[in-house]
N, C-alpha and C positions, 0 to 999 in steps of 0.2 A: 144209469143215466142214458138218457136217449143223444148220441149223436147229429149236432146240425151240419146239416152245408150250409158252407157261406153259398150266397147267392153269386150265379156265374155272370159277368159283363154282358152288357148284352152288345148288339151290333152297333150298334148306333154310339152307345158310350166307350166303345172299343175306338170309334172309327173318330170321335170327337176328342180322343185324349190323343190319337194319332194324328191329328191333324193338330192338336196342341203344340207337341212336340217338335215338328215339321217347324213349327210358325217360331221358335224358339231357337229353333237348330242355327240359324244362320247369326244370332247374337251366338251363342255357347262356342260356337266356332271364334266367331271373332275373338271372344274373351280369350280361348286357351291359347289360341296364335298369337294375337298383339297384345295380350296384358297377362295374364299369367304365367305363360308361356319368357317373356322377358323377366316379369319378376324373377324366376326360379333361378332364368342365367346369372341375371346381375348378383344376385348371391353366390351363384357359384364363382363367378369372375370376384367377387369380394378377398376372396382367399386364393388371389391368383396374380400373377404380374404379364399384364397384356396389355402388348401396346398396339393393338388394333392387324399392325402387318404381320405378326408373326404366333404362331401357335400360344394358350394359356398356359401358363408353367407355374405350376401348385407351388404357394413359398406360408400354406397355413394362414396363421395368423399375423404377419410382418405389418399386414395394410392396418389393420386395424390397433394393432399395438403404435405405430406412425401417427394414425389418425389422434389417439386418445391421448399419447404420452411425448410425443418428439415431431412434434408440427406445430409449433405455435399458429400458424396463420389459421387452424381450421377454431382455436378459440376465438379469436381476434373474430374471425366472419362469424362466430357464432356471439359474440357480444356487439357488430354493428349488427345484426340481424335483430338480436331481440333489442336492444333502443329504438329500431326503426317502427319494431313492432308494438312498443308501447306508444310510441308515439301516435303513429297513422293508425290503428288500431281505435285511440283514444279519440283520439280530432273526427274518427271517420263516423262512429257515434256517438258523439256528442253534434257536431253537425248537418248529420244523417237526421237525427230527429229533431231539432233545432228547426231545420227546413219542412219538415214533415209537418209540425204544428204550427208554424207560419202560412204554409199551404194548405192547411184543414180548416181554413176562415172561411165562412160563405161570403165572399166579395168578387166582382167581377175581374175576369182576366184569371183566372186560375188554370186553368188548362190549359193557358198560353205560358204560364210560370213554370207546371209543373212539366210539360216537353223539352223546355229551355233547360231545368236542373239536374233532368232524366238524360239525355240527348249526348253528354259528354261519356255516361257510363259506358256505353255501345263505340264508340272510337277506340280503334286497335292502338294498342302500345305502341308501336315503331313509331306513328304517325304522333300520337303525343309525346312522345320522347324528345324528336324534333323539334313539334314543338316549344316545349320545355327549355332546350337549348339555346333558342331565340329572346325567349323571355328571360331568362335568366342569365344570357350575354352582360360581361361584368360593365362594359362599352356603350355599347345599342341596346340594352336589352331594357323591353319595356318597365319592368320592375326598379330596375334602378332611376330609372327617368323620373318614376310618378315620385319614389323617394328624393329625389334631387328636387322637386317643385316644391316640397315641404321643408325642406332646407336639411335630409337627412344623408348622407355619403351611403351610397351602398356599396354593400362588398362584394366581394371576388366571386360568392356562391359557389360552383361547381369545380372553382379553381383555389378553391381557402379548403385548408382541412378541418377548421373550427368547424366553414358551414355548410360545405358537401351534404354531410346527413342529413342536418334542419333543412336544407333548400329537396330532399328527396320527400322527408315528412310532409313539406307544404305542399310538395307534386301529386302525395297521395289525395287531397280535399278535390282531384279533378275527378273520379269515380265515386262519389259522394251519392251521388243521385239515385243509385240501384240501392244504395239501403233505404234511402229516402222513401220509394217505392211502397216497399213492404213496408214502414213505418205507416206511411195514409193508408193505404189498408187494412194494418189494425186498426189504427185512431177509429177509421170510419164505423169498426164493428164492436165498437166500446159502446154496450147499452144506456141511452141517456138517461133511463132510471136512475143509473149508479149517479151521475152529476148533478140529479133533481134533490135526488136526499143528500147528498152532501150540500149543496146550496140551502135544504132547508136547514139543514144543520150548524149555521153561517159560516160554512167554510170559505176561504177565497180561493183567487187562481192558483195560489201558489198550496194549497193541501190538495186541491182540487187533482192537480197535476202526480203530487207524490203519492197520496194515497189512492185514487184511485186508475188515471193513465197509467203511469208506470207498470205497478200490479198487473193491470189487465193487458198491456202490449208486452210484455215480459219475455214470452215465450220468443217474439219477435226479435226484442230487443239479446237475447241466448243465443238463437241462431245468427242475426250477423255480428255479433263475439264469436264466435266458433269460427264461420267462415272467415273475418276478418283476419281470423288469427293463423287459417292456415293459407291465406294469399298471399299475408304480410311474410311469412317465412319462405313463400315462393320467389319474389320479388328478383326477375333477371333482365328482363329486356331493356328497360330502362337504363340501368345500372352498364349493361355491355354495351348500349349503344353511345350513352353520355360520358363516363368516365372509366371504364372499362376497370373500373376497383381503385381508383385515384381520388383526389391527390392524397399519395401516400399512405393506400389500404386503407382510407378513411370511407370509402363506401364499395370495401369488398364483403359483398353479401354471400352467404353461405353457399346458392345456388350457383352463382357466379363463379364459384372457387369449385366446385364440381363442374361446370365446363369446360375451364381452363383446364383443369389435370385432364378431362375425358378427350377434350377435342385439340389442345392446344400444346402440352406434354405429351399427350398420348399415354397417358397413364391409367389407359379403362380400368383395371383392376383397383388401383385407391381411389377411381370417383365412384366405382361400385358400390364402395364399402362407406365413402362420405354418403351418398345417397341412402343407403340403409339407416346413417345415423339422423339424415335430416327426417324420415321416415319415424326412426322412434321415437325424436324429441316431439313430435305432430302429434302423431298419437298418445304421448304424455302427457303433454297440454290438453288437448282436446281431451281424455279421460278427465283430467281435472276440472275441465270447464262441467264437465256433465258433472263431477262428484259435487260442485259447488252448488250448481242450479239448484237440487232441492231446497235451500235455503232460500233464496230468492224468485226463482223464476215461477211464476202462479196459471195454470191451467184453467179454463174455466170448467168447473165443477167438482170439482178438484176438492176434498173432505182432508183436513190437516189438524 
């Protein structure tokens, strides 16, 4: 057999794959300094007792035996976390596309409706939190007002342990808008052939919407479940700035209980190791959301 050479580089693809690199070097850098780079410590402080002033001192596995078996508070935040998160999760699309097919009507004023819906998603958390605070005042606070004009008493909200959570769930329908978003942009890109046949077929609104919207925004409607699902696991600012995990760890969120031990105890080493856990419940969940989608979620062109 006759021996080939591979072909040698030539200058030009030598000098364009080097200047590739070059252009890439200052992300890779980033990455291993501020995000890999911490990942690897926070695992190592996982198996460590560090309270920030004084050297890590290896105690194994202590943190995370505490975390799983002798800390009631990390279940507790992990059972208000996931209520919160069926909840806003649920409300967030269900009225994410609610609004999306109210806004896909050719009528005028639409793109005055849709920056008004869009417009809350972009305001920073501290500043709605505030917000929030104001409105939900058990006194002054607008909410109870408009209920007091219908003849209904409102409650305590942020200051009741019943309704803490319900009153954080309702907080969530103020970032509604960013899925809103991506819903009219699929709607917009659902071919109206599929709705011609089905109308000649005498379907009405209501098949109209299940069999063929749904179906074709699908993918859309997958991805903000996924994200939904891991912002709602994130959920601090709110929660630290209004009720700081009150009344009565009725809305102490997972997150929140890893900065308290990290910045507040001084307990870096068990908020290491709670971070790692909030880390693989995320990534279980979300595994599972993708294991689910083939059953539901429909690509276009997509052979099944």
């Amino acid at each position: 057999m006759i021996a080939t050479k591979r072909p040698r580089m030539g200058r030009l693809a030598r000098f364009e794959a080097l200047a590739g690199y070059l252009a890439i070097a200052p992300w890779f850098i980033g990455f291993l300094a501020f995000e890999f780079g911490p990942l690897l410590s926070s695992l190592y402080l996982s198996f460590t007792k560090f309270d920030v002033l004084t050297t890590p001192k290896w105690v194994g596995f202590k943190n995370w035996d505490k975390m799983l078996f002798n800390d009631p508070l990390v279940w507790h935040s992990l059972k208000v976390t996931a209520i919160y998160s069926v909840g806003a999760v649920s409300l967030g699309l269900v009225l994410g596309l609610s609004l999306a097919l109210l806004l896909n009507q050719d009528v005028g004023g639409l793109s005055f409706y849709r920056t008004v819906f869009y417009t809350p998603a972009v305001v920073s958390g501290a500043a709605v939190a505030m917000m929030w605070l104001l409105l939900l005042n058990p006194e002054a606070g607008v909410i109870n007002r408009i209920l007091a004009l219908v003849g209904i008493p409102g409650p305590a909200w942020l200051f009741d342990r019943t309704w803490a959570l319900p009153a954080f769930i309702v907080m969530s329908i103020w970032g509604v808008g960013g899925g809103m978003v991506l819903y009219l942009a699929a709607l917009q890109g659902v071919p109206t052939e599929l709705y011609d046949a089905a109308m000649i077929d005498g379907a009405g609104p209501f098949p109209k919407l299940w069999f063929v919207t749904l179906p074709m925004i699908s993918p859309v409607i997958f991805f903000n479940l996924v994200m939904g699902i891991i912002g709602s696991f994130q959920v601090f600012t709110s929660a630290f700035i209004m009720t700081k995990g009150g009344p009565a760890n009725a809305t102490y969120f997972f997150v929140l209980g890893i900065y308290l031990n990290a910045f507040q105890f001084l307990k870096m080493g068990y908020a290491s190791a709670l971070g790692w856990m909030l880390a693989v419940i995320i990534l279980v969940l979300t595994l599972l959301a993708f294991r689910s989608s083939g059953r539901w979620v429909h690509y276009e062109g997509q052979i099944r």
